[in-house]
C-alpha atoms as one frame of an Amber mdcrd trajectory, in Angstrom:
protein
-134.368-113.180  83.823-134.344-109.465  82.839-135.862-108.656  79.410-132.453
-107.697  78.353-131.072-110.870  78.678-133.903-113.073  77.143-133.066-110.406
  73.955-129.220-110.631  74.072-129.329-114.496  72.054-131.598-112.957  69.231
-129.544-109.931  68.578-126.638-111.033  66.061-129.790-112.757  63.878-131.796
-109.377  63.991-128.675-107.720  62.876-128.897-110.487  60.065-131.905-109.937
  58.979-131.585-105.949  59.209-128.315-105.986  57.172-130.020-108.142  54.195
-133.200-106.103  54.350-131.051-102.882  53.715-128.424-104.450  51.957-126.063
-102.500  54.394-124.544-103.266  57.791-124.501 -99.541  58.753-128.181 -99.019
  57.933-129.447-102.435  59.197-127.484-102.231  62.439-128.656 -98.269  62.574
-132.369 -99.653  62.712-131.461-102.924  65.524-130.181-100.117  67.599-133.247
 -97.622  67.093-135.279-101.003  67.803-133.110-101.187  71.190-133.278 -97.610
  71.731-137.374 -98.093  71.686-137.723-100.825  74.198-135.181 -99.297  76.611
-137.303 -95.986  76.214-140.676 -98.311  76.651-140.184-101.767  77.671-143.867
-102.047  79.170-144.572-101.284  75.422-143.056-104.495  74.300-145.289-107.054
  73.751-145.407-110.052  76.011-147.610-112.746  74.976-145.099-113.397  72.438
-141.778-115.372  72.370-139.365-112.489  72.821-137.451-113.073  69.728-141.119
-112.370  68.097-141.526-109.261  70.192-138.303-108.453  69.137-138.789-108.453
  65.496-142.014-107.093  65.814-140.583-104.331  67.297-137.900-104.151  65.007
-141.243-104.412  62.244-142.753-101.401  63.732-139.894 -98.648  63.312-139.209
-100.827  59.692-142.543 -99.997  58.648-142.809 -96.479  59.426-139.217 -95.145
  58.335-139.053 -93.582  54.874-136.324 -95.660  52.345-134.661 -92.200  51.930
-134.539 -90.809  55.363-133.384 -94.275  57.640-131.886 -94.223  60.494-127.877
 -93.574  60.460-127.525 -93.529  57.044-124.080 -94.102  55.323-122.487 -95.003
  52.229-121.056 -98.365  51.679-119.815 -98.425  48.554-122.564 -96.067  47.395
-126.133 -95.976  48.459-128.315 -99.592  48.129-131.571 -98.181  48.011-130.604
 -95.879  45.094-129.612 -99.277  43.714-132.335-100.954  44.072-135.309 -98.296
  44.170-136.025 -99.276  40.100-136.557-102.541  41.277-138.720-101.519  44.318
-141.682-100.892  41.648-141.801-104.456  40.744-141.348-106.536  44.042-142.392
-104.963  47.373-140.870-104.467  50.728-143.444-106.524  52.274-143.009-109.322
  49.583-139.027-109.360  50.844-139.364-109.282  53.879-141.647-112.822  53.751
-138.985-114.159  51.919-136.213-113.400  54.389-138.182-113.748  57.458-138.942
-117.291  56.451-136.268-118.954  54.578-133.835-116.625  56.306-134.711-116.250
  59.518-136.611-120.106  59.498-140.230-118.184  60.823-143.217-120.135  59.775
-145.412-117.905  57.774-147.899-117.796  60.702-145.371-116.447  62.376-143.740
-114.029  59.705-147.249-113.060  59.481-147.896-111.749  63.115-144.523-109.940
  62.327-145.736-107.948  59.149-149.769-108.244  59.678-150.766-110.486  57.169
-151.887-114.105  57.402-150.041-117.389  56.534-151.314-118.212  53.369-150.804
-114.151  52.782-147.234-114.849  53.950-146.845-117.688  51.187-148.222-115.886
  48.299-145.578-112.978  48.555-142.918-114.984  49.082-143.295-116.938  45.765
-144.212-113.500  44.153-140.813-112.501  45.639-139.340-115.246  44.387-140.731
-115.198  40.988-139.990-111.318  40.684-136.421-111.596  42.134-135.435-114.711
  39.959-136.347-112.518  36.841-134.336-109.790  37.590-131.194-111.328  38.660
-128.465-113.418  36.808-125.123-112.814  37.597-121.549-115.362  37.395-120.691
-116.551  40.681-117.423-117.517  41.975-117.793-120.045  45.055-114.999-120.154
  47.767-115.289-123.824  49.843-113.239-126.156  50.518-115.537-129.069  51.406
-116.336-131.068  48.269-119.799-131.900  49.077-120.661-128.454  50.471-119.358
-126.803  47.314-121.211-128.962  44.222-124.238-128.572  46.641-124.116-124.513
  46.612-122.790-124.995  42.445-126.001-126.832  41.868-127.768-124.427  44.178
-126.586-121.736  41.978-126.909-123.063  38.562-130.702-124.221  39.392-131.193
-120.240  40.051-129.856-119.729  36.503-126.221-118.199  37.584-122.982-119.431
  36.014-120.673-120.442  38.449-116.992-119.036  37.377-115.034-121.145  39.565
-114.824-123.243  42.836-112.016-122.313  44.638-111.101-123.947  48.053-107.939
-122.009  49.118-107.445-117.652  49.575-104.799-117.758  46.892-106.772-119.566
  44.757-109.512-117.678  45.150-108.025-114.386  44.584-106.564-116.221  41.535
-109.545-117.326  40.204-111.630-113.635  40.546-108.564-112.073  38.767-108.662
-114.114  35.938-112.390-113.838  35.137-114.505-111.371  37.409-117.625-112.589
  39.391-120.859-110.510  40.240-121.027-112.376  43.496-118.821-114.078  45.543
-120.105-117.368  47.804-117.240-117.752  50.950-116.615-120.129  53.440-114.577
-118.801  56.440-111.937-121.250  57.021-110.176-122.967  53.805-108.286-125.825
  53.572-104.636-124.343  53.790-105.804-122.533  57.153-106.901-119.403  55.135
-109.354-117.260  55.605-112.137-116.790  53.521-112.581-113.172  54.829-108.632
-112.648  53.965-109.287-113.702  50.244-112.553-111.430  50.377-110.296-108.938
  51.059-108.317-109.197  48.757-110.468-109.328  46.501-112.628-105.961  46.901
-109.049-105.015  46.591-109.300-104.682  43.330-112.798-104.342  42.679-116.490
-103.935  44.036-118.742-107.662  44.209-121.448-107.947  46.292-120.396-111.344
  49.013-122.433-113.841  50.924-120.486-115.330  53.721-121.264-118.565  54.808
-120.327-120.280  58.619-121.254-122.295  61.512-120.910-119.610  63.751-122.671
-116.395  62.453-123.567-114.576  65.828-119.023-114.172  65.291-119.384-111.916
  62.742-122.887-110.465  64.117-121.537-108.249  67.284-121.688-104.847  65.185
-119.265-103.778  66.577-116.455-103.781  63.416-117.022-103.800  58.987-118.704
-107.101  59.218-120.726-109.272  56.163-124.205-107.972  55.057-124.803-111.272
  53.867-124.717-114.422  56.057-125.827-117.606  55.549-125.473-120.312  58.458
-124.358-123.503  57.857-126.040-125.957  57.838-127.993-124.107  55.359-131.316
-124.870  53.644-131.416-124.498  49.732-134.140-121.595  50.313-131.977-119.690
  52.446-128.642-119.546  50.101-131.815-118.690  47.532-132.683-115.711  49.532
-129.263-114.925  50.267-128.555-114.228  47.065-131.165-113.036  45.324-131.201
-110.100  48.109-127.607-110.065  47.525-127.770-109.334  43.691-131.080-107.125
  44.466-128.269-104.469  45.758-125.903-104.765  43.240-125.652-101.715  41.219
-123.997-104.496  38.277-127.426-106.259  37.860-129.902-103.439  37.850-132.111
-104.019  34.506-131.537-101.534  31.846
C-alpha cells in the first residue's frame, strides 16, 4: 500500500482538527494541504516508526509550530479574521495548551500520544489540558440554541451545556423551528444535528440562520469525513456522533474561543 493511501482515511479528521485549531476552514485546510505539499516534496522525511495517522499529525505539528499566527498559510477572511478574535485571549491560554485539549478529547489521542505529537510528555499532556480547560471555561459563557431531534441526544447535549455554565435558549428538532426559535431570541452558538425529524436539514436551517446574522455553529453527525472533503464552505466545527461529553466540551469552548461576541472586555 502506497503511503498515499494509508493517509487518504486520516485526512477529513486532520482537516477537523486544523479547522478547530484555526477556527477557520480556509486556514485549517490551507495548513492540511501545506502538510500534503511537504510529504509529497519529502516523503522519505516522514517518519515511519509511527502509525501513519501519527506521522501525519506530526507532520501536520511541524509546519503548525513554525508558522507565525499572522502570516499562515492561505489566509482568508471568514466572517472577519479569528486570530484577531482571539489573539487577547492567546495571552492567557496557550497554543500548546489547545492543542492537548483538541488532540485528545477531539481527536481521542492518549496524551502519550498527543505528546509525541507536540513534544511533551503524558502527564505534561494532562496538565495543559485541564489548564485549557480551566482557562477556556472562564472566558466563555454564551446562550446556546440546540437543533436535534432525538430526545435523548438533545437533554444529553442541554445538560452538557448547562454543566459548562451556558443557557440553553431552545431545543429545536425541526429547520423551521429552528429558524423560529433563533429569531425570536438570538443564540451565541448554535448546536446542529444534520438530519431533523421532518426530513430537514440541519445545514438548511443553519443557513438560514447566518441569514440573518453571524453565530459561531458546531455541527454534529455520524458521518463527518461527508462534510470533511474540502472541497466546498463546509463546518469548522464537527463533532461525531457518538460523541464523548469532553469532545462537545472542546467543541465548544474552541467554538466560543473565536467568537468575536464573547471576547472579555
Amino acid at each position: 500500500m502506497s503511503l498515499g493511501q494509508e493517509l487518504a482515511p486520516h485526512l477529513p479528521f486532520l482537516r477537523r482538527y486544523a479547522r478547530a485549531l484555526t477556527g477557520s476552514q480556509a486556514h485549517g485546510d490551507a495548513f492540511v494541504r501545506a502538510t500534503l505539499e511537504a510529504i509529497v516534496a519529502a516523503p522519505d522525511d516522514f517518519p515511519r516508526d509511527v502509525d501513519p495517522r501519527l506521522g501525519l499529525y506530526r507532520t501536520f505539528h511541524a509546519i503548525w509550530s513554525t508558522a507565525n499566527v499572522e502570516e499562515e498559510p492561505g489566509h482568508a477572511g471568514e466572517g472577519g479574521n479569528p486570530e484577531d478574535i482571539a489573539r487577547a485571549r492567546l495571552s492567557r491560554i496557550t497554543p500548546l495548551s489547545r492543542q492537548a485539549l483538541l488532540l485528545t478529547a477531539m481527536e481521542g489521542f492518549t496524551p502519550e500520544d498527543a505528546g509525541y505529537l507536540i513534544g511533551a510528555s503524558g502527564p505534561e499532556v494532562e496538565s495543559l489540558v485541564a489548564e485549557a480547560l480551566a482557562e477556556i471555561e472562564r472566558q466563555t459563557r454564551a446562550e446556546v440554541l440546540i437543533i436535534e431531534d432525538e430526545p435523548i441526544i438533545a437533554m444529553d447535549i442541554e445538560t452538557i451545556v448547562r454543566d459548562l455554565g451556558h443557557n440553553v435558549t431552545g431545543v429545536a428538532v425541526t429547520r423551521d423551528e429552528a429558524v423560529s426559535q433563533a429569531m425570536a431570541r438570538r443564540p451565541g452558538l448554535v448546536l446542529a444535528d444534520i438530519q431533523l425529524a421532518d426530513d430537514s436539514s440541519g445545514i438548511d436551517a443553519v443557513k438560514d440562520i447566518l441569514a440573518e446574522f453571524s453565530v459561531p455553529v458546531i455541527f454534529i453527525t455520524a458521518f463527518p469525513e461527508r462534510l470533511l472533503t474540502g472541497e466546498r464552505p463546509e463546518p469548522t466545527f464537527l463533532i461525531t456522533k457518538p460523541f464523548q461529553r469532553s469532545t462537545v466540551k472542546a467543541a465548544i469552548a474552541q467554538a466560543l474561543f473565536f467568537d468575536a461576541a464573547t471576547v472579555p472586555a
